[in-house]
C-alpha positions, 0 to 999 in steps of 0.5 A, spaced: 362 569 103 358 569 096 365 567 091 365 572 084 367 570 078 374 572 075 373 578 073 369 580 078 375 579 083 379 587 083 386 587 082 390 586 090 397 587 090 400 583 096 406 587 098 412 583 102 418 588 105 423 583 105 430 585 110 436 578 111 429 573 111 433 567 108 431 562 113 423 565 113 421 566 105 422 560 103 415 557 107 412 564 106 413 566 099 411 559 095 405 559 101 403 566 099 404 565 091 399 559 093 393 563 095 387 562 091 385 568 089 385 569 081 386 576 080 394 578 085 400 580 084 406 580 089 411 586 090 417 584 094 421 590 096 428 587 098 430 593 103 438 591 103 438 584 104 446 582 105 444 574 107 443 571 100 436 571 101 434 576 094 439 571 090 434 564 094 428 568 090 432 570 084 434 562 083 428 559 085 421 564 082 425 568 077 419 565 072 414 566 077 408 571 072 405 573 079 411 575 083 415 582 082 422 584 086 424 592 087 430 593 091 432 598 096 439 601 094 441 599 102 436 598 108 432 603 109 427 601 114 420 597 114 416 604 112 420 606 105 420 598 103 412 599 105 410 605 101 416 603 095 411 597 094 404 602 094 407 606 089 408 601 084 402 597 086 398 595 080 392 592 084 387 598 087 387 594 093 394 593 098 394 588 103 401 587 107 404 581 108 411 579 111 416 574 111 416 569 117 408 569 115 403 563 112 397 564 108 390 560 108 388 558 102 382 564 102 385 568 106 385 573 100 378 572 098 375 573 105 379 579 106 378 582 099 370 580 101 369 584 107 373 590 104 368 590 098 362 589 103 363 597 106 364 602 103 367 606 108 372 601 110 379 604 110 382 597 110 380 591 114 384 587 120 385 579 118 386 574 123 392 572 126 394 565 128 400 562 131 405 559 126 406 552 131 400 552 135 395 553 130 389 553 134 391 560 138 390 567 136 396 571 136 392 578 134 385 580 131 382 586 136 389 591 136 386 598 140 390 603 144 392 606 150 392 614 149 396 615 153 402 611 151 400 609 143 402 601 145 397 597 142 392 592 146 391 585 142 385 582 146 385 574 145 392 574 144 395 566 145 387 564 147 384 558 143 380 560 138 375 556 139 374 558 146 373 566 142 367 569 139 370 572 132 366 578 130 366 582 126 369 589 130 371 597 128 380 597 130 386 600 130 388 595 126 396 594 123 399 593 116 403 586 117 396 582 116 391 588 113 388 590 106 387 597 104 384 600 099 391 604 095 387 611 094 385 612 101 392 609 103 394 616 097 390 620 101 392 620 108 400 620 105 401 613 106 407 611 112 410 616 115 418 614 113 421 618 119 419 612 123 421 606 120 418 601 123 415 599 130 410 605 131 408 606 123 402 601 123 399 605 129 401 612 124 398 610 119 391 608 122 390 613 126 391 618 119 386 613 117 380 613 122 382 622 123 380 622 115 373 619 117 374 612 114 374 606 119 379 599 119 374 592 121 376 585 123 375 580 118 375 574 122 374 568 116 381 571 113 386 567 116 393 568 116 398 565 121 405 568 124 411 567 129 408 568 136 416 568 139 421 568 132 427 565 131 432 571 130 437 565 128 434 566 122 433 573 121 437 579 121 438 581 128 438 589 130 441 593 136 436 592 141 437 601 142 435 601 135 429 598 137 428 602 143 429 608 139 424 607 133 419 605 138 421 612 143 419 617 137 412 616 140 411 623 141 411 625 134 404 620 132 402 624 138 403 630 136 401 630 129 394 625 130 392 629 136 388 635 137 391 641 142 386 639 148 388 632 147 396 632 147 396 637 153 392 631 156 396 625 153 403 628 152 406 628 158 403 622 161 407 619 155 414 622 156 413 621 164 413 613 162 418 612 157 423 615 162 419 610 167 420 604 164 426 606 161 428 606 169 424 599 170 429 596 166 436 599 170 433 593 175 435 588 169 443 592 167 439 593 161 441 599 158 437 599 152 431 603 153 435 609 155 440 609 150 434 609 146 430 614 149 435 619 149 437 619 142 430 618 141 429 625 144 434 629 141 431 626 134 424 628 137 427 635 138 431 635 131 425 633 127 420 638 131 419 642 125 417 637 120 413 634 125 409 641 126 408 641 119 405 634 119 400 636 124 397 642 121 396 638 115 393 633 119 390 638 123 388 643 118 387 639 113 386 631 113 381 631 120 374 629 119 373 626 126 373 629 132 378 626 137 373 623 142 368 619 136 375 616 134 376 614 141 371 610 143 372 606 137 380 605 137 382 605 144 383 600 150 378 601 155 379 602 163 383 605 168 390 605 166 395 603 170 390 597 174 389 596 166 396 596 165 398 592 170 392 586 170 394 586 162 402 586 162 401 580 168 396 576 164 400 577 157 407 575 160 403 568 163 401 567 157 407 568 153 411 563 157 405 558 157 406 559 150 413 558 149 412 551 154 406 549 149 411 551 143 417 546 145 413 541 147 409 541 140 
């Protein structure tokens, strides 16, 4: 990519939501803090921290010119801590990043360069090493199944060398993007009813309704934890987890059309009562606590999400359903691909962790 001088370079600012990180920010933000990119600041937005990690980075950055710290007054989740920090964003360009992340060293002036390219871009999809194995991909291509909102990632734990890296229209997600803050204005930015998990999938459905699109940017390298160690982290119950994730039907039903969510809806509440049951096998009672207090919240919230749609059906659609489609998601028939792709990503993940240990 053709570099610009300094005062050509727009203004980013890196927004880092940070929840009891201790053991991950003290690599990642003098990692971050060393990008070289002349023109970007960096708002961390502590959500709560309890673990000293706010007092870590109070003691060791408080001069620190490049790096500002808003706190949340308690924890409220991935979403508020996100559109916290794009509410007080100097930059007009938002890239998100996260704490048991690092960054190479140009990874803000090729993203940067790849969003300034296209006009039509929304934001562009970075791509994503391993943190241990840093020859192996953890994500670039995120697409989607219709019929269940998961993200597809092509490639994943694949040797780099063995890929071929273009640049691809995507789904995309927030932790490894950077977006153009007016667009993320216009669309609403993150859903705050969603905390975390599904927000990223929300947020870029919105983006590509209102006629924008989301590419890869396959020289913009940052690495991430494949399998984290939650010793050094926060940990959650794991039914909060399944809940957050089992709010699916209100993306559906805000970012689908009426002939689409009758196709989609459904089939997506008949497999979450499916794998919910999968897990019963395993005494694992976590996905149907999740999905029962999921279900009377989807219930409870069901106005406010009638709202959300006929703003973004009424208002914010520019794309008919299936144009979007055939750019976000995940190719086949579902359940062989489901199958097929669920096998080969748990083979994969336990080579993974082989190859980590033995590293």
């Amino acid at each position: 990519m053709r570099l610009m001088g300094k005062k050509k370079w727009p203004l980013v600012s890196v927004i880092l939501p940070s929840y009891n990180s201790k053991g991950f920010i003290e690599k990642c933000l003098p990692s971050l803090l060393m990008t070289d990119y002349p023109n970007f600041e960096v708002v961390m937005v502590n959500d709560g921290s309890t673990d000293g990690s706010g007092e870590w980075v109070e003691k060791h950055f408080r001069k620190e010119k490049k790096l500002r710290v808003i706190k949340n007054p308690r924890n409220m989740k991935l979403a508020v801590s996100r559109n916290r920090g794009i509410e007080v964003a100097r930059g007009d360009y938002v890239a998100f990043a996260e704490v048991d992340m690092e960054f190479g060293k140009n990874w803000l002036k090729e993203g940067v360069g790849c969003l300034l390219s296209d006009k039509a871009l929304a934001g562009v999809q970075l791509r994503v090493m391993d943190i241990h194995l840093r020859d192996r991909l953890q994500f670039m291509e995120i697409y989607m199944w219709p019929q269940t909102g998961w993200m597809i990632n092509p490639g994943a734990l694949e040797k780099v060398e063995n890929l071929e890296l273009k640049s691809k229209e995507v789904l995309g997600g927030p932790n490894s993007m950077i977006y153009r803050k007016e667009v993320l204005l216009k669309v609403g930015k993150f859903d705050e009813k969603l905390g975390f998990n599904i927000d990223d999938l929300d947020l870029n459905w919105r983006l590509w309704l209102a006629g924008y699109k989301i590419k890869t940017c396959p020289d913009a390298v940052i690495y991430h934890w494949t399998v984290k160690d939650w010793s050094k982290k926060g940990n959650m119950p794991k039914w909060r987890w399944e809940w957050e994730y089992a709010k699916l039907p209100r993306v559906f039903i805000k970012n689908y059309s009426l002939k689409y969510l009758v196709r989609y809806l459904p089939s997506l509440g008949l497999i979450l009562v499916l794998r919910a049951t999968m897990f019963l096998v395993g005494r694992n009672l976590s996905p149907w606590r999740g999905l029962i207090a999921a279900t009377w919240w989807n219930l409870t919230n069901l106005p406010d999400t009638l709202r959300q749609w006929r703003w973004v059906q009424g208002k914010l659609r520019k794309k008919r359903d299936e144009e979007i489609m055939r750019k976000i998601a995940a190719r086949g028939r579902f359940l062989g691909f489901y199958a097929k792709y669920t096998k080969e990503s748990r083979q994969k993940t336990l080579h993974y962790i082989e190859e980590a240990r033995g590293s």
